[in-house]
Residue, then its C-alpha position, 0 to 999 in steps of 0.5 A: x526476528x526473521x521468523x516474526x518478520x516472515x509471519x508479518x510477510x505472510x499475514x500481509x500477503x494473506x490480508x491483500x486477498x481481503x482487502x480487494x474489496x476494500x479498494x472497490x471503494x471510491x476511497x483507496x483505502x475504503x470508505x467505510x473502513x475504521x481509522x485502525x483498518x486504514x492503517x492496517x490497509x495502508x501497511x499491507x500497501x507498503x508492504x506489497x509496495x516494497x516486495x515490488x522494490x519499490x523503496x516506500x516511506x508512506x502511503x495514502x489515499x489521494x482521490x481514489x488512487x494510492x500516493x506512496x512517497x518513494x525514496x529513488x536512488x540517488x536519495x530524493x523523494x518523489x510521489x508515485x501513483x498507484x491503482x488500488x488493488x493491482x498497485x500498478x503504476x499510474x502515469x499522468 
């Protein structure tokens, strides 16, 4: 269990490097790419998310900006904005 769990660890940090690219579109999850490689997209974005500790449900494009729905300690839920690519958060 823990070593598929590393694998799937490693294959997500490996895919970020790929998916750059992807982010450069004016869709944050690429505009171009195929329902199946969004979501992969979108998984890698929770991923990273995650190893930031942030505690993440979803993920999604929203006008060119990831939206992660993120679950804050005391057990609400809130929105959070990112940039694609560097994931750093984004304050309105």
């Amino acid at each position: 269990m823990i070593k598929n769990t590393v694998l799937a660890l490693v294959a997500a940090a490996a895919f970020a490097g790929v998916a750059a690219p992807a982010f450069a579109a004016n869709n944050a999850f690429g505009d171009d790419s195929s329902p199946e490689m969004r979501e992969f997209i979108a998984d890698s974005v929770e991923t990273q998310l995650r190893q930031k500790g942030i505690d993440v449900s979803a993920v999604e494009d929203w006008n060119g900006l990831v939206r992660a729905y993120v679950t804050l300690e005391d057990g609400s839920q809130t929105m959070q904005f990112f940039t694609p690519g560097s994931l750093e958060q984004v304050t309105f």
